[in-house]
Each structure stands twice: as C-alpha cells, then as structure tokens.
mmJSON file of the N, C-alpha and C atoms, coordinates in Angstrom:
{"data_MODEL":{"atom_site":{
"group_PDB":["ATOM","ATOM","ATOM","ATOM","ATOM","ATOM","ATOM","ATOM","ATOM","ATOM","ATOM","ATOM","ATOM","ATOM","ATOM","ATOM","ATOM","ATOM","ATOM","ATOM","ATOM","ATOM","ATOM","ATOM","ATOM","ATOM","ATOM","ATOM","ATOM","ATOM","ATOM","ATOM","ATOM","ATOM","ATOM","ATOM","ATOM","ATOM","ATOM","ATOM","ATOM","ATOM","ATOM","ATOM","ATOM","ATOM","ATOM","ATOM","ATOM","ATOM","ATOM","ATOM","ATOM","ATOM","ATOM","ATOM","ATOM","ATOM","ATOM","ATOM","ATOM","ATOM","ATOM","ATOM","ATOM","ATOM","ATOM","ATOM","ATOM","ATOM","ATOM","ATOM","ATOM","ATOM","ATOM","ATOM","ATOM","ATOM","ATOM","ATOM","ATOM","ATOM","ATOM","ATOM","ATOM","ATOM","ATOM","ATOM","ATOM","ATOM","ATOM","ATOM","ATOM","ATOM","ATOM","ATOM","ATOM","ATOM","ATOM","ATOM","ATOM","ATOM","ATOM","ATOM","ATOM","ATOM","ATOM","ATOM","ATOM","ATOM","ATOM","ATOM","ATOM","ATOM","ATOM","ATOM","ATOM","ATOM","ATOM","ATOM","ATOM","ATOM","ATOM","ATOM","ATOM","ATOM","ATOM","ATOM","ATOM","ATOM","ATOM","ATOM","ATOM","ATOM","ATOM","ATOM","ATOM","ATOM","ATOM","ATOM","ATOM","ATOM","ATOM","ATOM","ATOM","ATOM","ATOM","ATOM","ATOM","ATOM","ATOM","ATOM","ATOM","ATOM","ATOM","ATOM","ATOM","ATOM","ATOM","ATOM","ATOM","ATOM","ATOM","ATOM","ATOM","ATOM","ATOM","ATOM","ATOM","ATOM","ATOM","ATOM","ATOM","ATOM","ATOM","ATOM","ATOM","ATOM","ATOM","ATOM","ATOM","ATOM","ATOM","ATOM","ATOM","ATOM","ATOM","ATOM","ATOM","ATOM","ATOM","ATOM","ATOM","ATOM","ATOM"],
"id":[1,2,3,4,5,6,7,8,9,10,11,12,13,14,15,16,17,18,19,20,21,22,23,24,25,26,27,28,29,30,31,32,33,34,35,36,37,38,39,40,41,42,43,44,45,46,47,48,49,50,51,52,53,54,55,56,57,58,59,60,61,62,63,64,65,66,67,68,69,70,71,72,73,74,75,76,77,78,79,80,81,82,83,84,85,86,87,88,89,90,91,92,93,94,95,96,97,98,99,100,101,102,103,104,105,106,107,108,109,110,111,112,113,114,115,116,117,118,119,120,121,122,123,124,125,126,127,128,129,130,131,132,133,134,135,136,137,138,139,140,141,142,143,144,145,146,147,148,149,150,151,152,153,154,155,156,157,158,159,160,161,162,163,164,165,166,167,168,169,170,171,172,173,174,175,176,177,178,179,180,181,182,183,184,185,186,187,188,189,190,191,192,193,194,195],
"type_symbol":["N","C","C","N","C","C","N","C","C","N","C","C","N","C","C","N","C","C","N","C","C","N","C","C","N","C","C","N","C","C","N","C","C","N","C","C","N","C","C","N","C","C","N","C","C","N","C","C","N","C","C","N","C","C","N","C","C","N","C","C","N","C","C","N","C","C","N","C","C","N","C","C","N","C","C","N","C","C","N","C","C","N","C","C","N","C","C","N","C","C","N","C","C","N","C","C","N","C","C","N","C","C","N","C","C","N","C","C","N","C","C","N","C","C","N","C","C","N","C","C","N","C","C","N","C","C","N","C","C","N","C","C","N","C","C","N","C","C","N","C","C","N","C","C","N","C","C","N","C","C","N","C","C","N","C","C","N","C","C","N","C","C","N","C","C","N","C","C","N","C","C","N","C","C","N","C","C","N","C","C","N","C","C","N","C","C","N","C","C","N","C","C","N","C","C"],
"label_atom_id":["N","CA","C","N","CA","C","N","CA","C","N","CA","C","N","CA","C","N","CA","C","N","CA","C","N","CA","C","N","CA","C","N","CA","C","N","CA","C","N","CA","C","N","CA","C","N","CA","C","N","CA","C","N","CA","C","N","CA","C","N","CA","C","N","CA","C","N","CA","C","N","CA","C","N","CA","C","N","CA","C","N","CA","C","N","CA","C","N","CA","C","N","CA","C","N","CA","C","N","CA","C","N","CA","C","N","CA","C","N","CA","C","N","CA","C","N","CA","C","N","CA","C","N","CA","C","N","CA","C","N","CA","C","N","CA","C","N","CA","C","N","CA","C","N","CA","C","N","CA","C","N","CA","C","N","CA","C","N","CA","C","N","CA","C","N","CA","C","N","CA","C","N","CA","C","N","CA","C","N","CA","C","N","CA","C","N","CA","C","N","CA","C","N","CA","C","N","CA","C","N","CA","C","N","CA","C","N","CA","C","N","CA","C","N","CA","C","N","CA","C","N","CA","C","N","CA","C"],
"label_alt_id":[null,null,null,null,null,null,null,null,null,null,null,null,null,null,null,null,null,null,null,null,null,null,null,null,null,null,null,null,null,null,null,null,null,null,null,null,null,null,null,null,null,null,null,null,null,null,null,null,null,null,null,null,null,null,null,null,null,null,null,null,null,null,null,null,null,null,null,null,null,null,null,null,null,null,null,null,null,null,null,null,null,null,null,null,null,null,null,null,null,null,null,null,null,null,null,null,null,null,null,null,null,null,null,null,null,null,null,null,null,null,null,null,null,null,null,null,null,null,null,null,null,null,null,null,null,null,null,null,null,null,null,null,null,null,null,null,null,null,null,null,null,null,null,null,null,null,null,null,null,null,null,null,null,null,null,null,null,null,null,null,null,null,null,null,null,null,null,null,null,null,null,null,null,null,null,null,null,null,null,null,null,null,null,null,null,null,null,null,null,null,null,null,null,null,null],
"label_comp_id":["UNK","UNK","UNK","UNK","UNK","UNK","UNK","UNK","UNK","UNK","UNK","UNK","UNK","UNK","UNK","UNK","UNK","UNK","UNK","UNK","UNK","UNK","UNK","UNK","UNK","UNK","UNK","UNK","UNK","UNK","UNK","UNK","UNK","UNK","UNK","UNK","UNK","UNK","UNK","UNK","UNK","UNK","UNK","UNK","UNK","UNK","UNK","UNK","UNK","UNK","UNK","UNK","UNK","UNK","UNK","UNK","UNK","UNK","UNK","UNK","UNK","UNK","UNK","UNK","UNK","UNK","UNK","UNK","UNK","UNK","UNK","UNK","UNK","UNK","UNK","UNK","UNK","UNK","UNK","UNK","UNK","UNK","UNK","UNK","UNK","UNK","UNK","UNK","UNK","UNK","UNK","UNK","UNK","UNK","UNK","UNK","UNK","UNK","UNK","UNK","UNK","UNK","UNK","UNK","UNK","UNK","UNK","UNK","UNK","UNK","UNK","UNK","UNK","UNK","UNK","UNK","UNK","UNK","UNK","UNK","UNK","UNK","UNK","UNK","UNK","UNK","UNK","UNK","UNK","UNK","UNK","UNK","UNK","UNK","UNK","UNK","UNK","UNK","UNK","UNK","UNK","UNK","UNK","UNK","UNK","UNK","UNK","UNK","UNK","UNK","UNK","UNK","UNK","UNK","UNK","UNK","UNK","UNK","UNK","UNK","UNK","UNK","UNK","UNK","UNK","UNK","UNK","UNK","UNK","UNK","UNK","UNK","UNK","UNK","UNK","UNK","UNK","UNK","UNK","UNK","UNK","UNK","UNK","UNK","UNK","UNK","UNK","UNK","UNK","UNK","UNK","UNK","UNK","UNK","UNK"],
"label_asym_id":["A","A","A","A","A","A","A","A","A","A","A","A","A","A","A","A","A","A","A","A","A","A","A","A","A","A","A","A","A","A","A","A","A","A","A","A","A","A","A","A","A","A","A","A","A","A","A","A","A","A","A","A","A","A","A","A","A","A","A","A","A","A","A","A","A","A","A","A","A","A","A","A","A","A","A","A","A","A","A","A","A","A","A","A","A","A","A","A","A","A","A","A","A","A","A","A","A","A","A","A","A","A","A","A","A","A","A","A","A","A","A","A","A","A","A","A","A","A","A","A","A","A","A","A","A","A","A","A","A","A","A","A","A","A","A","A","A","A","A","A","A","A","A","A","A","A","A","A","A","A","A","A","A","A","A","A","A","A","A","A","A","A","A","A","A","A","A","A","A","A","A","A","A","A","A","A","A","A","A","A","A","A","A","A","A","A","A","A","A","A","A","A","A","A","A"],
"label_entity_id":["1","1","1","1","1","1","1","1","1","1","1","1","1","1","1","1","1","1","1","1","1","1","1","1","1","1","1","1","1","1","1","1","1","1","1","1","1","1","1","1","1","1","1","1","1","1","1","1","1","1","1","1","1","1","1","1","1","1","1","1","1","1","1","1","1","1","1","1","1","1","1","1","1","1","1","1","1","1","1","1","1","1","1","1","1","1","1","1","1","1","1","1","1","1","1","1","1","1","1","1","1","1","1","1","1","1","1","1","1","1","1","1","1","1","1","1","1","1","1","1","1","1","1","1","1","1","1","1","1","1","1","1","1","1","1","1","1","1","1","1","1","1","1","1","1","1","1","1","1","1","1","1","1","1","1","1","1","1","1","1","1","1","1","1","1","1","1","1","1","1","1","1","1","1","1","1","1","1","1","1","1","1","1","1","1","1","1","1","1","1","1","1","1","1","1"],
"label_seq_id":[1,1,1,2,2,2,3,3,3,4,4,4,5,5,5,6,6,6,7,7,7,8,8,8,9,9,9,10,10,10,11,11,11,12,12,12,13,13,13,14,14,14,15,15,15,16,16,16,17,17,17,18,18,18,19,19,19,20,20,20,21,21,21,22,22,22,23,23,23,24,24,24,25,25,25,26,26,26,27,27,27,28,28,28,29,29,29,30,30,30,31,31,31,32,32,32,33,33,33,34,34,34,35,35,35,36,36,36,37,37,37,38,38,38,39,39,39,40,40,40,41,41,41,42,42,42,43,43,43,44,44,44,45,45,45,46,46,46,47,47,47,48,48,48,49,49,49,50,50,50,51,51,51,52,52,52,53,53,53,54,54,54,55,55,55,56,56,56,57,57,57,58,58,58,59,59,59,60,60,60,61,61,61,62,62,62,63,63,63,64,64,64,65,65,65],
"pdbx_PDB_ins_code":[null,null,null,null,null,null,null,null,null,null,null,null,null,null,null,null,null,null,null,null,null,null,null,null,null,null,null,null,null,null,null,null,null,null,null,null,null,null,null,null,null,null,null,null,null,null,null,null,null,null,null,null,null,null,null,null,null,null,null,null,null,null,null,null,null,null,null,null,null,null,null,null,null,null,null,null,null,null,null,null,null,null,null,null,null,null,null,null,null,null,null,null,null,null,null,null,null,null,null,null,null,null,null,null,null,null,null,null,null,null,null,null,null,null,null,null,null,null,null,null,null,null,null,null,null,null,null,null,null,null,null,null,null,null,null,null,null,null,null,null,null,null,null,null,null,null,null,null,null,null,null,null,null,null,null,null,null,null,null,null,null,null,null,null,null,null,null,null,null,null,null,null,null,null,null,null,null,null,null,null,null,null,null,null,null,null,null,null,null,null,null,null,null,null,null],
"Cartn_x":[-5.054,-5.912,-6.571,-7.164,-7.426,-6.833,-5.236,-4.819,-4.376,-4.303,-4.003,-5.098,-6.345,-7.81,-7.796,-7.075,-7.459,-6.229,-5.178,-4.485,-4.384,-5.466,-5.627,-6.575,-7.888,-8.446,-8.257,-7.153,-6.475,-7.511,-7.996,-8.79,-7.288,-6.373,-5.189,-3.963,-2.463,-1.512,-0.537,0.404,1.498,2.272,2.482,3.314,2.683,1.275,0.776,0.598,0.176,0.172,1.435,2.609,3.875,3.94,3.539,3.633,2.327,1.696,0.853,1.746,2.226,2.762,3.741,4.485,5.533,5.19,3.838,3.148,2.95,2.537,2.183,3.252,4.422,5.56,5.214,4.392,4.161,3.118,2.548,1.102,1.738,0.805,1.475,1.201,0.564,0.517,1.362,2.061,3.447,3.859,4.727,5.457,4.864,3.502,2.771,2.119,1.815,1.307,2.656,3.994,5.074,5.277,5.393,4.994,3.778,2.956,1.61,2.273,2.927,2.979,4.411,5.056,5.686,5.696,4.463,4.156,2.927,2.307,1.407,1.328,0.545,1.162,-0.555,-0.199,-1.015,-1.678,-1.406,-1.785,-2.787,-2.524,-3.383,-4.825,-5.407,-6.609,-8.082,-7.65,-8.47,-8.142,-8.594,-8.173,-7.952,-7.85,-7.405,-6.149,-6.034,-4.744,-3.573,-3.985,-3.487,-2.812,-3.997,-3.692,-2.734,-2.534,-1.823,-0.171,-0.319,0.955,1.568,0.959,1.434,1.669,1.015,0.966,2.61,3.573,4.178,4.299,5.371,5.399,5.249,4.698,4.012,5.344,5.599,6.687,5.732,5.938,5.177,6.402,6.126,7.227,7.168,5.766,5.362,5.278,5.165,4.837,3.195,2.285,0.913,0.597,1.302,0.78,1.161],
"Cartn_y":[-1.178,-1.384,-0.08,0.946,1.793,2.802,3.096,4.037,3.275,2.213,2.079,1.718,1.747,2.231,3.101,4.795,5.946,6.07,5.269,5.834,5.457,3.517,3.268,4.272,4.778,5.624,7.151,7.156,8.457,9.775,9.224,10.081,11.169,10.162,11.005,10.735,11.308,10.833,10.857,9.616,9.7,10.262,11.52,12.38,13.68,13.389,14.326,13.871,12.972,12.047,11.847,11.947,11.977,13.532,14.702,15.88,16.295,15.697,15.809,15.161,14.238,13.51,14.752,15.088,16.128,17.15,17.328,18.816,18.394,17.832,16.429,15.889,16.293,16.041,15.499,15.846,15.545,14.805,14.331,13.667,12.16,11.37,10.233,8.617,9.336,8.287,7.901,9.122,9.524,8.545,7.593,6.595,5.263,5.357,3.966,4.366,6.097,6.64,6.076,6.66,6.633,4.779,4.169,2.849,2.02,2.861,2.615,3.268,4.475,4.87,4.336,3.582,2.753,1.535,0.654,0.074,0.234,1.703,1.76,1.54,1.145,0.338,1.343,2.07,2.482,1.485,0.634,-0.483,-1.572,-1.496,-2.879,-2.459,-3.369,-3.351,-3.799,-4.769,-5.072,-5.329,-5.568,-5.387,-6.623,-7.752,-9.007,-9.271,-8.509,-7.871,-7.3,-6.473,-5.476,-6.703,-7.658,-8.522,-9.499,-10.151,-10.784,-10.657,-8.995,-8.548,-8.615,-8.06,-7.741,-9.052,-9.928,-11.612,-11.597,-12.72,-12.975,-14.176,-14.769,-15.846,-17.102,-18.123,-19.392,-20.382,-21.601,-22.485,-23.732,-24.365,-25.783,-27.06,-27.851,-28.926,-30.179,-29.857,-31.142,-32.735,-32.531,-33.726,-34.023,-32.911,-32.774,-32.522,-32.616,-31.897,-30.267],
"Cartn_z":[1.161,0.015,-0.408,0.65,0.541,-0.462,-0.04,-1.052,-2.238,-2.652,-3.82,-4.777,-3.516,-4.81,-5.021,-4.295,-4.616,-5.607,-5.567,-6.948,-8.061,-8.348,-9.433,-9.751,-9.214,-9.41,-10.072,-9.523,-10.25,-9.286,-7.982,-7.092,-6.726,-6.618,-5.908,-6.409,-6.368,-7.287,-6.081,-6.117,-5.133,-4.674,-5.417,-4.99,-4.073,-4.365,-3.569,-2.122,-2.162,-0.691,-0.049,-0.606,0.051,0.612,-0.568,-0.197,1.339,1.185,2.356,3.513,3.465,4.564,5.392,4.088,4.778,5.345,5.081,6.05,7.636,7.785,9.07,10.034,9.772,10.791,11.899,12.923,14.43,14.553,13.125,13.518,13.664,15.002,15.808,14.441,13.424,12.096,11.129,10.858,10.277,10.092,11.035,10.226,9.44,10.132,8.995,7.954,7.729,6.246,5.432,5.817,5.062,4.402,5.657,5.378,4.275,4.291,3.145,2.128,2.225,0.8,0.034,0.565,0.07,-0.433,0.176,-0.385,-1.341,-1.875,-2.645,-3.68,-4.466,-6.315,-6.749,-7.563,-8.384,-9.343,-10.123,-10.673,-10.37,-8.949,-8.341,-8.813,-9.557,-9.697,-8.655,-8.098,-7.422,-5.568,-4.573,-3.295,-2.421,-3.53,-3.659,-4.53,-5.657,-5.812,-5.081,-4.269,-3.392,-2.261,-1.744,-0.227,-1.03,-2.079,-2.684,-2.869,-3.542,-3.311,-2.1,-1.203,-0.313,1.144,0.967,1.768,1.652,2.569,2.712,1.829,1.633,0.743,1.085,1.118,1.353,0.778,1.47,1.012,0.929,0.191,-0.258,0.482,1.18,1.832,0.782,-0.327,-0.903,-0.183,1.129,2.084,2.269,2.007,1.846,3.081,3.998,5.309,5.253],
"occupancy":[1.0,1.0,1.0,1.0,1.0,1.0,1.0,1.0,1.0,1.0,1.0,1.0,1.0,1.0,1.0,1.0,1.0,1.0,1.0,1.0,1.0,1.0,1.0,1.0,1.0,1.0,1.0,1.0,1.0,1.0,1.0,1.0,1.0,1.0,1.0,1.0,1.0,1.0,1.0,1.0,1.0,1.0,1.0,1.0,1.0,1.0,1.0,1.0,1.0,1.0,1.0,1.0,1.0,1.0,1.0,1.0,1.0,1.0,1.0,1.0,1.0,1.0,1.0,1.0,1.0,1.0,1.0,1.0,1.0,1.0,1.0,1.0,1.0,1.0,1.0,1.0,1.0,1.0,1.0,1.0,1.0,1.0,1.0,1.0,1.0,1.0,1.0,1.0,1.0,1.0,1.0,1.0,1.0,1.0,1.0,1.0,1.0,1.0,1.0,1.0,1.0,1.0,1.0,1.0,1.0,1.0,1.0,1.0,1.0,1.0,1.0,1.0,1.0,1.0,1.0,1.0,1.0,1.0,1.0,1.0,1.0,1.0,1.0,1.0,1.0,1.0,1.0,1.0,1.0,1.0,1.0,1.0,1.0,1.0,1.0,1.0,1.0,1.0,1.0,1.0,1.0,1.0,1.0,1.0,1.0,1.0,1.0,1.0,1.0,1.0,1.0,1.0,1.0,1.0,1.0,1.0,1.0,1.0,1.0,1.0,1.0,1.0,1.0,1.0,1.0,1.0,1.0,1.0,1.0,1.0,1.0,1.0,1.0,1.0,1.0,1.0,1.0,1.0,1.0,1.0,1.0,1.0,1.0,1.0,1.0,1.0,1.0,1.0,1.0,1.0,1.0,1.0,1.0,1.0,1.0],
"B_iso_or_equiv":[0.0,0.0,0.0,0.0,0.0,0.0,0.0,0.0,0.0,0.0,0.0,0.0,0.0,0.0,0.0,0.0,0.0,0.0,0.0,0.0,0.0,0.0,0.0,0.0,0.0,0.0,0.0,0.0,0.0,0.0,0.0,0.0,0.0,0.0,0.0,0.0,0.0,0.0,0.0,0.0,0.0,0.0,0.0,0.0,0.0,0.0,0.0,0.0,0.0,0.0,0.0,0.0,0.0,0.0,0.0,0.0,0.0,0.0,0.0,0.0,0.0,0.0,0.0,0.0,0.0,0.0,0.0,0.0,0.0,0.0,0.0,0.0,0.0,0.0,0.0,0.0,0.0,0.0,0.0,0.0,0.0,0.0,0.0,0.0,0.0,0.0,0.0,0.0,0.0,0.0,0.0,0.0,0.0,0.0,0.0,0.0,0.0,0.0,0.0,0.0,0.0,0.0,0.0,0.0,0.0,0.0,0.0,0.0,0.0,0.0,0.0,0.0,0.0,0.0,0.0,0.0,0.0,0.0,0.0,0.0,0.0,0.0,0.0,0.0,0.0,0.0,0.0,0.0,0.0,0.0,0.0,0.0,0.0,0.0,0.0,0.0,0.0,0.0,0.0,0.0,0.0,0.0,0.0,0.0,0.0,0.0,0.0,0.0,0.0,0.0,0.0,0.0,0.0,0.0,0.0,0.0,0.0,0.0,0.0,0.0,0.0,0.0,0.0,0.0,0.0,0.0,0.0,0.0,0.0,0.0,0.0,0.0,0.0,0.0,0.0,0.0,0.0,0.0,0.0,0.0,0.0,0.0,0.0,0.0,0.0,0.0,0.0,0.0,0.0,0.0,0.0,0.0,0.0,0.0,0.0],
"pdbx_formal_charge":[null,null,null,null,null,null,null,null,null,null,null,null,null,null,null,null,null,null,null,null,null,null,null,null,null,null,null,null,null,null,null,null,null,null,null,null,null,null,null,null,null,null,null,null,null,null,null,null,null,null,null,null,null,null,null,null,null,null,null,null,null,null,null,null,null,null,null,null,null,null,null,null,null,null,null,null,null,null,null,null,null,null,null,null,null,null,null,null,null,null,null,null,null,null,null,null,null,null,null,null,null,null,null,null,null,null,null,null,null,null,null,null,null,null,null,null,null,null,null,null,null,null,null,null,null,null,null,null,null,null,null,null,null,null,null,null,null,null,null,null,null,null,null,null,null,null,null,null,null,null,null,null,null,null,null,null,null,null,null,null,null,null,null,null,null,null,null,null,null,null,null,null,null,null,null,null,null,null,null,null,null,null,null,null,null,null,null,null,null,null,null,null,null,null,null],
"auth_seq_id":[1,1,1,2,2,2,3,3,3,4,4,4,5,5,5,6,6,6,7,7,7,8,8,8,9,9,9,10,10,10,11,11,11,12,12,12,13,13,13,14,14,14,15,15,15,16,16,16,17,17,17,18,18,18,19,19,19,20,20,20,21,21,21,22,22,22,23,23,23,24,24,24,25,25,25,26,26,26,27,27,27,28,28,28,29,29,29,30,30,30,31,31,31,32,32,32,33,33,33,34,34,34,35,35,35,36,36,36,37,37,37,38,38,38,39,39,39,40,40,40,41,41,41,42,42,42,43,43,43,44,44,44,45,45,45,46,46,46,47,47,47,48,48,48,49,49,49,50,50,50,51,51,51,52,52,52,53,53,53,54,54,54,55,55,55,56,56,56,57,57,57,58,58,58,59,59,59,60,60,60,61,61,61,62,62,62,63,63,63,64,64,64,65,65,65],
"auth_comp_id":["UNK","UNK","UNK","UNK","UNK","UNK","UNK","UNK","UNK","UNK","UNK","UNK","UNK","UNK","UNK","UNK","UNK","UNK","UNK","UNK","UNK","UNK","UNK","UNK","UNK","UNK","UNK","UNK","UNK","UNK","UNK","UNK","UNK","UNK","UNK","UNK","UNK","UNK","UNK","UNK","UNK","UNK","UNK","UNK","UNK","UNK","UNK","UNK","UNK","UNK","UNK","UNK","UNK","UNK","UNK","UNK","UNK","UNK","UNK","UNK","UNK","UNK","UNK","UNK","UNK","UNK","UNK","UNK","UNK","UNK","UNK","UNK","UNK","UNK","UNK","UNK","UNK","UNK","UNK","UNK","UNK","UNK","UNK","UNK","UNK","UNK","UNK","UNK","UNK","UNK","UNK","UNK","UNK","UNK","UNK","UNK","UNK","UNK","UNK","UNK","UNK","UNK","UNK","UNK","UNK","UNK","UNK","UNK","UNK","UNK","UNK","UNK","UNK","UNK","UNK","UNK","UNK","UNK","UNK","UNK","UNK","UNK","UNK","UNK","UNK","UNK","UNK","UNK","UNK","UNK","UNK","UNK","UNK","UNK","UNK","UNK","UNK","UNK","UNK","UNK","UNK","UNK","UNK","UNK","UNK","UNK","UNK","UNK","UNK","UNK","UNK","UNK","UNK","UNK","UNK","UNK","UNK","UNK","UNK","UNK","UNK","UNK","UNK","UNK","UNK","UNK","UNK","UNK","UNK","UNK","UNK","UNK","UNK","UNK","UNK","UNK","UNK","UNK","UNK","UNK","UNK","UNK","UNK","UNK","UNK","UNK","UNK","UNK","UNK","UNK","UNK","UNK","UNK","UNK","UNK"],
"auth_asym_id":["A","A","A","A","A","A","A","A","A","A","A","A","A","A","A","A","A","A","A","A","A","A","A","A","A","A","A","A","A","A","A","A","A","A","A","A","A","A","A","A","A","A","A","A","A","A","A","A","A","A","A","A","A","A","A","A","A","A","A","A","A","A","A","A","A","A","A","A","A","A","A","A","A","A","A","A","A","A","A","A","A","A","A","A","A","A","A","A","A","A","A","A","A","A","A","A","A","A","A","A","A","A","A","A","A","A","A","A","A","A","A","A","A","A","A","A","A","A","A","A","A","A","A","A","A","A","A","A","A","A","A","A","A","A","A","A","A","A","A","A","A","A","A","A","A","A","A","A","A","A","A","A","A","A","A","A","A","A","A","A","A","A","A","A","A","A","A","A","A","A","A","A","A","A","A","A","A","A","A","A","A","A","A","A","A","A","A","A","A","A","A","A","A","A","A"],
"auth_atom_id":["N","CA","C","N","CA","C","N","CA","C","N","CA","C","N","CA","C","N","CA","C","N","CA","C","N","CA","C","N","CA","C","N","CA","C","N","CA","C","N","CA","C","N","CA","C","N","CA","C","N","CA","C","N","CA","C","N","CA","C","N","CA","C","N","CA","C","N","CA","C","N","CA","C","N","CA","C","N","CA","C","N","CA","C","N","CA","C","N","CA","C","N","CA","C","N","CA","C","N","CA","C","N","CA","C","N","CA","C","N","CA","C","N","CA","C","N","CA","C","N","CA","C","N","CA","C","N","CA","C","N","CA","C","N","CA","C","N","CA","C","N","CA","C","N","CA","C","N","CA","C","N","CA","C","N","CA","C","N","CA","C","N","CA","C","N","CA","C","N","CA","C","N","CA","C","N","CA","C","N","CA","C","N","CA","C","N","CA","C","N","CA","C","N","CA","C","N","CA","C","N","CA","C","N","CA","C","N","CA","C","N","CA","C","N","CA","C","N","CA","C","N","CA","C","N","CA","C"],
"pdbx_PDB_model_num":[1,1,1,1,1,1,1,1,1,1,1,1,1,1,1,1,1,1,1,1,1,1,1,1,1,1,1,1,1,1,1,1,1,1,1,1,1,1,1,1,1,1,1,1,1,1,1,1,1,1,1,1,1,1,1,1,1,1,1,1,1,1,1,1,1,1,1,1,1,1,1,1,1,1,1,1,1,1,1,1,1,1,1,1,1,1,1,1,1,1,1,1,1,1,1,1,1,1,1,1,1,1,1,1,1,1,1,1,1,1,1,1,1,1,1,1,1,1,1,1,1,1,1,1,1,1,1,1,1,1,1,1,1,1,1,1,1,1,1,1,1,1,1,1,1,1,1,1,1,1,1,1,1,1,1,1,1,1,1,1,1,1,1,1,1,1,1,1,1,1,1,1,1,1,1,1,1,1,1,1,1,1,1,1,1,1,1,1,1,1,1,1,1,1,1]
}}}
C-alpha cells in the first residue's frame, strides 16, 4: 500500500524504484521489493483500493452458507 501511495503521489516514479532496486543486488529484501514493484499500480487511489486489488478472489456457492 505503501508504494503505491508514493506513486499515486507522484512522491516517486516507478522506474526509479526499479532503478534503485538494481543498485541493491545483495540486499536480503531484493526479491520482495521486486515483488511490490510489480505489483505497484500508480493509480490506486486509496489503500482500500490497493487491499482490494490485490485480495484473492472470493467464489459465491449461492447455498448461503
């Protein structure tokens, strides 16, 4: 939620945060920044937005249980 407040924000732009990533090679975070910044959406407006997108998808059985 974090970075995709800083890039609706326009605090930071995605390509720079990828370019940071690549400086960082050995840092033990590396593969879940890369992971965030793939799923980052500049757009999301709000951080209920953001958890929405990103939720797994819910199946309805229509049995009401």
């Amino acid at each position: 939620m974090a970075v995709d407040a800083l890039l609706h924000r326009r605090v930071v732009k995605l390509p720079a945060l990828s370019a940071y990533a690549d400086t960082r090679r050995r840092w033990p975070g590396l593969p879940l920044l890369r992971e965030v910044l793939a799923l980052a959406e500049p757009l999301s407006e709000s951080p209920m937005e953001t958890r929405l997108r990103l939720s797994p998808p819910t199946t309805c059985s229509g049995t009401g249980t």
